[in-house]
Structures are given as C-alpha cells and as structure tokens.
C-alpha positions as CSV (number, residue, x, y, z in Angstrom):
1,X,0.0,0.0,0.0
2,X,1.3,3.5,-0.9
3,X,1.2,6.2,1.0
4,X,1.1,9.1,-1.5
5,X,-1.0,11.5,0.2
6,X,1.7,12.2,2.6
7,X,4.2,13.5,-0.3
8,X,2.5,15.8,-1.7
9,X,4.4,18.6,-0.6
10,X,6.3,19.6,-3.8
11,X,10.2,19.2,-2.3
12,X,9.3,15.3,-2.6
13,X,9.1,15.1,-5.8
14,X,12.3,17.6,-6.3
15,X,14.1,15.2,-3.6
16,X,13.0,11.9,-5.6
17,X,13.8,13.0,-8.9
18,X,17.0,14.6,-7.5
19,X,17.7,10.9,-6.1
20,X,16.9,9.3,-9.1
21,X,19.4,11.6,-10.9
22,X,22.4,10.7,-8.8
23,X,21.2,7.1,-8.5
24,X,20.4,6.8,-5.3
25,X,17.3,4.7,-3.3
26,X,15.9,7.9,-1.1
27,X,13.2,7.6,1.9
28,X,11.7,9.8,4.6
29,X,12.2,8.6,7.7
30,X,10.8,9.3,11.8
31,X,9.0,12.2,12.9
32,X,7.6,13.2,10.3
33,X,6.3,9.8,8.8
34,X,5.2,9.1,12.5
35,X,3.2,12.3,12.5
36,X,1.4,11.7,9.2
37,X,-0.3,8.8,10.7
38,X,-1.0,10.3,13.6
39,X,-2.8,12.9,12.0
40,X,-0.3,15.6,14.0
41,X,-0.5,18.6,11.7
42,X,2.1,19.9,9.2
43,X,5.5,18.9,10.1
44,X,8.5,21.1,9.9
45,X,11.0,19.6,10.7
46,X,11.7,16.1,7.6
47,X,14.4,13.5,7.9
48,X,16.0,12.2,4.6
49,X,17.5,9.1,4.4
50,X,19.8,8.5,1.3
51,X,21.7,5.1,0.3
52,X,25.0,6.8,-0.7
53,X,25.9,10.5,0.3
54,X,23.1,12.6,1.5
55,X,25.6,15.9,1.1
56,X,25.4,15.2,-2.5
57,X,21.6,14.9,-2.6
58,X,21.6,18.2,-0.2
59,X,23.1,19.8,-2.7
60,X,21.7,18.4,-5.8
61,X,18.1,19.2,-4.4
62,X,18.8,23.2,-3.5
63,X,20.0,23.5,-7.2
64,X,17.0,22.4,-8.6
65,X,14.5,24.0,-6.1
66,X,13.4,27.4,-7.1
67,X,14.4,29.3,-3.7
68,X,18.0,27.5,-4.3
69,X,18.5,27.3,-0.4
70,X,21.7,27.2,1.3
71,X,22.8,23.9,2.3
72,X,24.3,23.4,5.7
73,X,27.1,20.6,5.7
74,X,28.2,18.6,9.1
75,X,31.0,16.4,7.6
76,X,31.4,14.9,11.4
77,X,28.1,13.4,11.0
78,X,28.1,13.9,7.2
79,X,24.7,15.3,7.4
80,X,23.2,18.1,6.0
81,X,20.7,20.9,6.2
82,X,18.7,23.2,4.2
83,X,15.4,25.2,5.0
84,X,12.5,25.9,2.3
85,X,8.8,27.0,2.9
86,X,9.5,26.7,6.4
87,X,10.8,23.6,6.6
88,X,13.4,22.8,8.0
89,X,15.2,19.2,6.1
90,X,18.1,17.2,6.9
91,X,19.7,14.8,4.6
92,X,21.6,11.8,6.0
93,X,23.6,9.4,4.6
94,X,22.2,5.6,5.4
95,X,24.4,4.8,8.9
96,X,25.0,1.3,10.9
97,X,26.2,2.7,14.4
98,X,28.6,1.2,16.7
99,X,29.2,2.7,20.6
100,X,31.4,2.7,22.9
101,X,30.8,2.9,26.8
102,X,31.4,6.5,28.0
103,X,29.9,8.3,25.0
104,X,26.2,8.5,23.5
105,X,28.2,9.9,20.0
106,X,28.6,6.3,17.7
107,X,31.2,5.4,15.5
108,X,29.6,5.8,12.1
109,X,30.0,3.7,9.1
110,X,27.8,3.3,5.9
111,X,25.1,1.1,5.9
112,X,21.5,-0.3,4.1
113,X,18.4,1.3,5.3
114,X,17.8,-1.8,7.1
115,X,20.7,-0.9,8.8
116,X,19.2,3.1,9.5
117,X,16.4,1.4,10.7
118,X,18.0,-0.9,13.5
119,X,19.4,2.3,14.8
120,X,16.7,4.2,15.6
121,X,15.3,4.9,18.9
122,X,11.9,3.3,18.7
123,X,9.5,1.1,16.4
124,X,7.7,4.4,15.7
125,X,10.2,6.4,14.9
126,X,11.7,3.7,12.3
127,X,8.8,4.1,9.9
128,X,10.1,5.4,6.3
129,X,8.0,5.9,3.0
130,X,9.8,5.4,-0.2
131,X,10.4,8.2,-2.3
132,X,12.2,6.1,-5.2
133,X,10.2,6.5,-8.7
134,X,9.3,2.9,-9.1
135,X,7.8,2.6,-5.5
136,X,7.0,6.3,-4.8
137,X,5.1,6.1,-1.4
138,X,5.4,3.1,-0.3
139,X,5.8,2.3,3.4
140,X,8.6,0.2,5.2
141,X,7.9,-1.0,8.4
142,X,10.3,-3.5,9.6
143,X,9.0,-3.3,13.2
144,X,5.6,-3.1,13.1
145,X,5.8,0.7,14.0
146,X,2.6,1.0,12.5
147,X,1.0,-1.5,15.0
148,X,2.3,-0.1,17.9
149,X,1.3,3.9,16.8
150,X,-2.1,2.5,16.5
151,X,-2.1,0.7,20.3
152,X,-0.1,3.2,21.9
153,X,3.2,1.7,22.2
154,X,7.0,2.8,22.5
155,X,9.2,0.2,22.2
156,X,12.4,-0.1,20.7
157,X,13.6,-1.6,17.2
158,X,16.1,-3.9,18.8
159,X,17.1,-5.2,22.6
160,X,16.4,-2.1,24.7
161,X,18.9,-2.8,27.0
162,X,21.8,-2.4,24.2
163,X,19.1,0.9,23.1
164,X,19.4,3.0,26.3
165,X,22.4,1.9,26.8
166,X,24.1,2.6,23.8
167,X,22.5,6.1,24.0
168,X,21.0,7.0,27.7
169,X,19.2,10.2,26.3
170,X,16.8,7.7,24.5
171,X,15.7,6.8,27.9
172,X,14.6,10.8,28.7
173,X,12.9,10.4,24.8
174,X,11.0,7.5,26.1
175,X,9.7,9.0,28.8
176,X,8.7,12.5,26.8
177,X,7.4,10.7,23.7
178,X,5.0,8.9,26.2
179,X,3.9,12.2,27.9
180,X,3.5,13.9,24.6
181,X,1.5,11.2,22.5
182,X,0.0,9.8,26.1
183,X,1.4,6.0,25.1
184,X,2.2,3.3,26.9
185,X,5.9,2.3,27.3
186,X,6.5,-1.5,26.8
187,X,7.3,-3.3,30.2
188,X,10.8,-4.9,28.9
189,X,11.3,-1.5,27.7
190,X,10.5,0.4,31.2
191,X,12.5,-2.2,33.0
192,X,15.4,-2.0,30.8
193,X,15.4,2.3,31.6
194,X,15.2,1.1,35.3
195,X,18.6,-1.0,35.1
196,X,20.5,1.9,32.6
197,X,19.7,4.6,35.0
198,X,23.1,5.3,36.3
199,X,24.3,5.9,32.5
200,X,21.9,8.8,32.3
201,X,25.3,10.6,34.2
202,X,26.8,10.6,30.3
203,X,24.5,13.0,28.9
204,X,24.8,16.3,28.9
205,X,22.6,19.0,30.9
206,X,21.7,20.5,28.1
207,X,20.4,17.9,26.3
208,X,18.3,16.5,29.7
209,X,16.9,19.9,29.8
210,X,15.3,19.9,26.6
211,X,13.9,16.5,27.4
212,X,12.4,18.1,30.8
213,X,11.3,21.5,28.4
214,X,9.6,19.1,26.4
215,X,7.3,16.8,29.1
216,X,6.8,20.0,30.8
217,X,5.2,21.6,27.7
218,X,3.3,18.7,27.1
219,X,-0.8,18.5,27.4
220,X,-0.4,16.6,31.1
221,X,3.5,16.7,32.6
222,X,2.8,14.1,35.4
223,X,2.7,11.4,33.1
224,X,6.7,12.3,32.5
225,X,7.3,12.6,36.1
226,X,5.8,9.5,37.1
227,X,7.5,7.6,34.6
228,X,11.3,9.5,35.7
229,X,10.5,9.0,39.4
230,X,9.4,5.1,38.5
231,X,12.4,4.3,36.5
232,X,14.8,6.3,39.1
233,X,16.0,8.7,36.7
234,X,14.3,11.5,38.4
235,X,16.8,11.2,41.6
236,X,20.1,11.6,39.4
237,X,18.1,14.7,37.4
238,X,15.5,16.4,40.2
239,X,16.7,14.8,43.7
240,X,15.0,18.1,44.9
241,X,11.7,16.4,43.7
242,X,12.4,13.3,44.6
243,X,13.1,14.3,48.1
244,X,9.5,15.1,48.8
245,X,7.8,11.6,47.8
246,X,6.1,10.0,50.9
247,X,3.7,10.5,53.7
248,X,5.5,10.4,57.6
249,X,3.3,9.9,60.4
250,X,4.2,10.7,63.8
251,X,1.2,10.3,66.7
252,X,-1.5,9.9,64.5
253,X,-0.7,13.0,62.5
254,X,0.6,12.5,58.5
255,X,1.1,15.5,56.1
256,X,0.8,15.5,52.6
257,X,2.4,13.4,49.6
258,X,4.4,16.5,48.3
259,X,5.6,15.0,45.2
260,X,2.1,13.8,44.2
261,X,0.8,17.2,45.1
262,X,3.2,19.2,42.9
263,X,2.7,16.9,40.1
264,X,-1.2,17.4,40.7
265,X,-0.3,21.6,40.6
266,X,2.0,21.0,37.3
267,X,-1.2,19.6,35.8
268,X,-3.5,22.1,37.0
269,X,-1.3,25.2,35.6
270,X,-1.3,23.4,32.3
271,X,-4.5,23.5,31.6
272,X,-4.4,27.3,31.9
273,X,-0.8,28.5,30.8
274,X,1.4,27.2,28.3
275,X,4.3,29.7,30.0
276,X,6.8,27.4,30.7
277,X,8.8,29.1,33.2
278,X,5.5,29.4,35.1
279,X,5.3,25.2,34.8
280,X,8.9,24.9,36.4
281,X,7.6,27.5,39.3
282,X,4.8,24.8,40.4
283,X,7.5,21.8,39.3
284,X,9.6,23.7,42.1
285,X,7.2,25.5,44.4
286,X,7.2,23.3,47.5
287,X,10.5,21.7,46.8
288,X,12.2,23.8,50.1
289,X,9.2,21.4,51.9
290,X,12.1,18.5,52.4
291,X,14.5,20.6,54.3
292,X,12.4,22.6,56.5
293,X,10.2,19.4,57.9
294,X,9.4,19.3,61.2
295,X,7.1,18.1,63.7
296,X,6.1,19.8,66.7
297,X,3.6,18.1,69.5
298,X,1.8,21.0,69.9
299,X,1.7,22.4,66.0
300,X,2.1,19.3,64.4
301,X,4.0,19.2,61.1
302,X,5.5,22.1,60.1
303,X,7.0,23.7,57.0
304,X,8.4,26.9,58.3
305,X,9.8,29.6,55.5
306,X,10.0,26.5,53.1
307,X,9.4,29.3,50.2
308,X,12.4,31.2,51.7
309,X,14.3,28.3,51.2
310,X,12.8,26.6,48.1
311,X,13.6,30.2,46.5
312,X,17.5,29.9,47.4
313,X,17.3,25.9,46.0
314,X,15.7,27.7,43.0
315,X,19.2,29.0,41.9
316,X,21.3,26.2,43.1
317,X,19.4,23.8,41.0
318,X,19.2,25.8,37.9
319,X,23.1,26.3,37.9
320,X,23.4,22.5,38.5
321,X,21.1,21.6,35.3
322,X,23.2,24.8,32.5
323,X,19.9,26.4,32.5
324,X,19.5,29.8,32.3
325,X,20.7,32.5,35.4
326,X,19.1,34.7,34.1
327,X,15.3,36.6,34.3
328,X,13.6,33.6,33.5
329,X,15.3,32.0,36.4
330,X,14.5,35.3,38.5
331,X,10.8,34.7,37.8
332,X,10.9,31.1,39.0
333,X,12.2,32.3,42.1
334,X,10.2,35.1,42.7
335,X,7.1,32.5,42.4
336,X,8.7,30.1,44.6
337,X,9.6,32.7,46.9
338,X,5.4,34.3,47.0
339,X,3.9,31.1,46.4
340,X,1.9,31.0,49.9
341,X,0.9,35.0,50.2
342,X,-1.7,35.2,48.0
343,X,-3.5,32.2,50.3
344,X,-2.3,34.2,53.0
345,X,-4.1,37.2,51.9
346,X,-7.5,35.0,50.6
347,X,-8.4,34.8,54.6
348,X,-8.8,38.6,54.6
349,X,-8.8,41.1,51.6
350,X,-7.5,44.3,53.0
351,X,-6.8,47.2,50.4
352,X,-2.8,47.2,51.9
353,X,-2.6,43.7,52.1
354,X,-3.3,43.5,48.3
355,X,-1.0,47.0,47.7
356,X,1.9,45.3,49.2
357,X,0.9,42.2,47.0
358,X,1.2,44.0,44.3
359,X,4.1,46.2,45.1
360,X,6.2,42.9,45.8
361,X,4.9,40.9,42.8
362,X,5.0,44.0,40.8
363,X,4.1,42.7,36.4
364,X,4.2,38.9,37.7
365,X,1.1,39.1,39.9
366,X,-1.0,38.0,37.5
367,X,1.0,34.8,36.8
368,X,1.3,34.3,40.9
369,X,-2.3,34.1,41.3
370,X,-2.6,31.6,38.6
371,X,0.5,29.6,40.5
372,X,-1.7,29.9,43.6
373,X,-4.9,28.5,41.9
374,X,-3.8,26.0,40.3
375,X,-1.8,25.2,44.0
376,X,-5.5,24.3,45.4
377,X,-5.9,20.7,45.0
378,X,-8.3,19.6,47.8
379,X,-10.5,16.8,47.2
380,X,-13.4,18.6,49.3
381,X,-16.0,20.0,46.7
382,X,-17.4,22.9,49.4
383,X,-13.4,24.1,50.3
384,X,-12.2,23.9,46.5
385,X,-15.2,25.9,45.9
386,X,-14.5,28.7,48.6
387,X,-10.8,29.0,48.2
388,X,-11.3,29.9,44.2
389,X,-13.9,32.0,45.0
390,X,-11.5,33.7,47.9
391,X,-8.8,34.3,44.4
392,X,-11.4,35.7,42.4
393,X,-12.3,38.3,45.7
394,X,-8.1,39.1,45.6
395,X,-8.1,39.2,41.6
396,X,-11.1,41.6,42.1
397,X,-9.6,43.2,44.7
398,X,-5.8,43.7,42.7
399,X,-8.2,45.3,39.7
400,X,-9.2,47.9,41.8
401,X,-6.3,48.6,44.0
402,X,-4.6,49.0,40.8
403,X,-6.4,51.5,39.0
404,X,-6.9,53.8,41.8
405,X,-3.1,53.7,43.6
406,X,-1.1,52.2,40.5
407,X,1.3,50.3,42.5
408,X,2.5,48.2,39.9
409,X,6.4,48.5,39.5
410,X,6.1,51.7,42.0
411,X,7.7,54.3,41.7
412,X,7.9,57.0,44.6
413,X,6.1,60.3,43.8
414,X,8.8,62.1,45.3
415,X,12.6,61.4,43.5
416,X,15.8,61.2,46.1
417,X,16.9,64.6,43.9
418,X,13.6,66.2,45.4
419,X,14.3,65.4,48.5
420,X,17.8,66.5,49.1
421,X,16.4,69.8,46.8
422,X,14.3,70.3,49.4
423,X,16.5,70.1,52.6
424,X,20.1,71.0,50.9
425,X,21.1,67.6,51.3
426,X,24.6,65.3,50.1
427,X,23.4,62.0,49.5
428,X,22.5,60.4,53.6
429,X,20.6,57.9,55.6
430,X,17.7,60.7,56.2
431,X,17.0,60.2,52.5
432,X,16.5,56.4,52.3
433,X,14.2,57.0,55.4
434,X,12.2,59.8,53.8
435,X,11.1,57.4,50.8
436,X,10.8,54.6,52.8
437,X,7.8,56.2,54.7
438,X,6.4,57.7,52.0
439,X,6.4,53.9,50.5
440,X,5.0,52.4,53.6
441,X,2.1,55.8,54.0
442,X,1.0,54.3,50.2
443,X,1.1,50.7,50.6
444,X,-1.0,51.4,53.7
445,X,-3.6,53.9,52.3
446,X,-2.4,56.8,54.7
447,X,-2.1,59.3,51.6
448,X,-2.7,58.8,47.9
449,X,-0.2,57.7,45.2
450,X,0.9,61.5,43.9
451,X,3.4,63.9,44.2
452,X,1.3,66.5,46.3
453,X,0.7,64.1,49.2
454,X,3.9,62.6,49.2
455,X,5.3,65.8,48.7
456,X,3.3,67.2,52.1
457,X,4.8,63.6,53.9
458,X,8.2,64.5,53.0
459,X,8.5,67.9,54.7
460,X,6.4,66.6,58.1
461,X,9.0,63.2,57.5
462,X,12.2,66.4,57.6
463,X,10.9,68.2,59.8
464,X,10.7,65.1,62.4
465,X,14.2,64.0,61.3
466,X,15.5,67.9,62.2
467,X,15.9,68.9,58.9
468,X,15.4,72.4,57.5
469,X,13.8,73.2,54.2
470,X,16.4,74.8,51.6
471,X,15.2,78.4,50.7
C-alpha cells in the first residue's frame, strides 16, 4: 500500500527525482512519517535518508528548487541541512552505528536502510516511506511501527537494554514521547530504563533539559514525572523532587504526599498556561518542603519559611542543570519565593494587604495568582469551591487597588533629587528614610499615590528628622 497523500508537498518530488538523478534509493524517515499517521498537523522539521551521500543529494536538491537554499554541511556526522517554505530538512547518509561505553556519540560507518532502521530509537520512529520512482510512497515498516502507533506503544527496534544503553538520552525520549502522545511504554522496555539509570550521568545537561522543556510543555507533565521518578532517573536529574515523595506519620498525625501534590499543581497550571517558566515554578514550588520538615507536638508538622528556602534551591538547581541564570530564572524564584501569600491574603482582603501584593509581585502578579490557583488541590468539593472563590475576591480586589493607587512597578512620587532639593542635602541615611515612609504611607492607604501628598509627607518626615527646608 502507498502512501502518497503524505508526499504531496512539492520538495518530494524535487528530492526523488534529485535521487533518481544521482542514483540513489531515497526515503523519509521518523517524525515526520510518524506524524502523518497520527494525523499531527504539518510537520516542519523532515528527515531524509539517502543510500549513498546525502551531502550530495543536499546539494543536488537546492539546485533544482526554485528558492535555491543554502545547504548546511556537518561532515562529522556527514549530514546536511537546508530550509525551504519553512521547513526545515536534513539529509543523512544511510548509517549502521557502533558505541562505545562513555559516550552517546557512535562510531559511524555506511550502511543499508535496514541498517538506518535498526538504529533508531523506537519502532515508531523507524517508519520510512519510499520516495524512489518505481515505488514512490510506499511504506517500510520493519518493526511493526505502524502496529504499535495505533495501540499506543513505545518500544524499541532492537534489545532495549543495548538501546538505552548505547544512548541513555533515548531513555529521557521515552519518557517524553510517552507524555506527549500519552502511550504506553513496553514493560521490557520500562525495566530496561530502570537497570541503565546510572548511565543517564553521560548525557549532557543540556540535552536533559530539553527533554524536561519538552514533558513539561506537554498536554499533562505528570505522566513524565511518574515515569522519571518510576524508573529512578528523576533522583540523578531532580533529587529536589524526589526528596518530597512519601507521607510520615508521627502520633497519629501524617502530612501530605508532596511529590504527588506538585505533580497534581503542574497539571492544573497546564490546563491554563502554556508559559513554561511558570510550569517549572509549580514543578519547584514546594520543593524547600524536604529541608524545613518538622514536627512539633503541639503544631504538628510544620514547613516553616520553606518558600524562603525553596527560592535559594531555585538557583542552586538551575546552575546544576546549564539552564538559564538569568530573568527567566529570576521569575521562578520570585514564584517560589510568594507562592503562599496570596493564600495568606485570601483569609482577609485588605486594600494594603493586596498594595503590598502588588508592590512585591509587581508585572508577575498576574502569573502568581494563577500559580496559587492552580496550587488548590483539595479533594473537598465545598473548600475547593471557597478557596477559588476567595482568588477571584483578591483578583477583584488587585483590579481595583490598581487603578486607583497604580502600584504596579512603583515608583515613589517624590525622587531622592527632590528630597535633598528640598532640605540641601549630600546623599544620607535621612534620604532612604524619607522614601521609605512615603512607601509604607501608600502601601498602607495613609495618603494617595501622587506627588502633592507625598510631597506634604516628606517635609512633616524632615521636619521630624531635624531637617530644615532649603530656601
């Protein structure tokens, strides 16, 4: 049975008639075969696999498309690369693979397509359709990829104990292909990323990261985390996570699963945001819950300035994994650090309790109230129901604050300049304590956000401090 349908973008038939030219058999091959049949939407991103040089047929193609596209050579992996109509295709010469122990990069020699095929990751990934004249569409499935797309199966073309270990990121790939497409992975297959775990140390933080990017991104992240934290990969990547699995109970009185919990808040802000820094804050917003356990007869358990701390892990953790030190990992932070205040301030909605809200949280508030939403995962129907309706009071609440004392990124009415204009000052102490209680007298609703007020506040704040107005 061909599969024409699927080529009917016009580079095919430049690529096969291209490949005919040079003489060589030509197939498309992985992701993009895998997402034709299932029905995924356009692909930009096409793998061609060529019996011979696929430099050659990179080049040969981008002469005889009408863009006539740079092509991108890699003679390392003696690959290439060109882009047209925003897509983005790499050319590859057929490969049989051979590894050695402390590296995922193979020794590389050329081989038949059956040979392509054995080295790929899994059965649905090994699917290629034929894009050779005399058998233009036609599909090779050596594996029964097709089979296992259609029950929801990764598994992997050969032993998967010689797969994973050969290349340990395969094992992260398993894990996120299963999140995105919500399939199953094969239990010889599971077991096999439960023995390789240790190898998972060869890999480089870079590469896990994108792995994490992508299960976090996906429709429902737990599914990843379950599988990491089954297989023991999660405790050589996220020992933070890890470290809040299980319920202690100490006379009669248990707390929370805090690893099911956070996975249950990752879900929840997915259904509402697809900002992925904002799915690492709830990944990370109870993680300084491990360290700051305790349990006290009279309290009970107790989790005492565990956003304080979590914030501090925040960095620590991000440095660990190469990711970014920058705002992105600012804003995780600053999540993890006000995670609890707005369900603090959802007991009672005071004007300055909601100012100071804002004035901390300054443009992220918006975000930290969805953080703190989706945080409410009480069984109880009646409490769910009051503490969502408490966040719509505070959103409410923030609305109205905000339009009357903008307090959003504040800034004071009265400038430091002013202030030493006023009293013929040199830089000081008195200064810093003159716009500090201005600050405060806003956030509190003592006086109005403008210059007029603050301006009166200033000279009774001087006068106080013994200073004399300039004349």
């Amino acid at each position: 049975m061909t599969h024409k349908n699927a080529l009917q973008h016009a580079v095919f038939k430049t690529i096969s008639q291209s490949a005919e030219t040079l003489g060589l058999n030509t197939y498309v091959i992985g992701g993009f075969v895998r997402d034709y049949f299932l029905k995924r939407g356009d692909a930009k991103d096409i793998d061609i696999v060529a019996i011979g040089s696929g430099i050659e047929l990179a080049k040969h193609v981008a002469e005889n498309l009408p863009n006539k596209p740079k092509v991108q050579i890699f003679k390392t992996y003696g690959t290439a690369m060109l882009r047209h109509d925003d897509i983005e295709i790499e050319f590859v010469g057929a490969r049989k693979e051979s590894y050695t122990e402390n590296s995922r990069n193979p020794i590389v020699e050329n081989g038949t397509l059956e040979d392509d095929q054995n080295r790929r990751d899994f059965t649905i990934n090994a699917l290629a359709l034929s894009l050779n004249e005399h058998n233009f569409g036609e599909l090779l499935d050596p594996f029964n990829g097709i089979e296992d797309l259609e029950n929801g199966i990764i598994r992997t073309p050969l032993n998967p104990d010689i797969t994973y270990s050969d290349d340990p990121l395969r094992m992260m790939r398993a894990i996120r292909f299963a999140t995105q497409l919500n399939f199953k992975i094969e239990d010889a297959s599971l077991k096999a990323i439960t023995a390789n775990k240790q190898r998972i140390k060869i890999i480089t933080k870079e590469r896990i990261v994108t792995e994490l990017h992508k299960i976090l991104e996906s429709k429902e992240p737990s599914i990843g985390f379950k599988l990491l934290e089954k297989t023991r990969l999660l405790e050589y990547i996220l020992p933070e996570l890890t470290a809040l699995k299980g319920i202690e109970e100490i006379e009669g009185q248990k707390h929370k699963d805090n690893f099911y919990h956070t996975l249950e808040v990752v879900d929840n802000i997915s259904e509402t945001t697809d900002n992925l820094w904002l799915r690492w804050a709830a990944l990370l917003h109870d993680i300084g819950k491990a360290p700051t356990k305790k349990f006290s007869k009279k309290i009970g358990w107790t989790f005492h300035a565990h956003e304080f701390v979590g914030a501090k892990m925040v960095y620590k953790l991000f440095k660990r994994l190469k990711m970014p030190l920058n705002d992105k990992m600012k804003f995780v932070q600053k999540m993890v650090l006000m995670s609890s205040r707005p369900i603090v301030l959802a007991s009672e909605v005071t004007d300055s309790a909601v100012r100071r809200l804002v004035f901390d949280a300054g443009d992220y508030v918006d975000d930290l109230m969805t953080l703190c939403e989706a945080d409410i995962t009480t069984k109880n129907p009646k409490k769910f129901k009051k503490y969502h309706n408490n966040f719509k009071l505070v959103r409410q609440k923030i609305v109205e604050v905000e339009e009357r004392d903008r307090i959003r990124n504040f800034q004071p009415p009265v400038s430091g300049e002013e202030i030493m204009k006023s009293f013929n000052l040199k830089p000081s102490k008195e200064i810093g304590i003159i716009k500090e209680a201005i600050k405060e007298a806003i956030l509190e609703g003592e006086i109005p956000n403008e210059h007029n007020a603050a301006f009166e506040l200033m000279l009774e704040k001087g006068k106080e401090l013994g200073l004399e107005v300039s004349k």
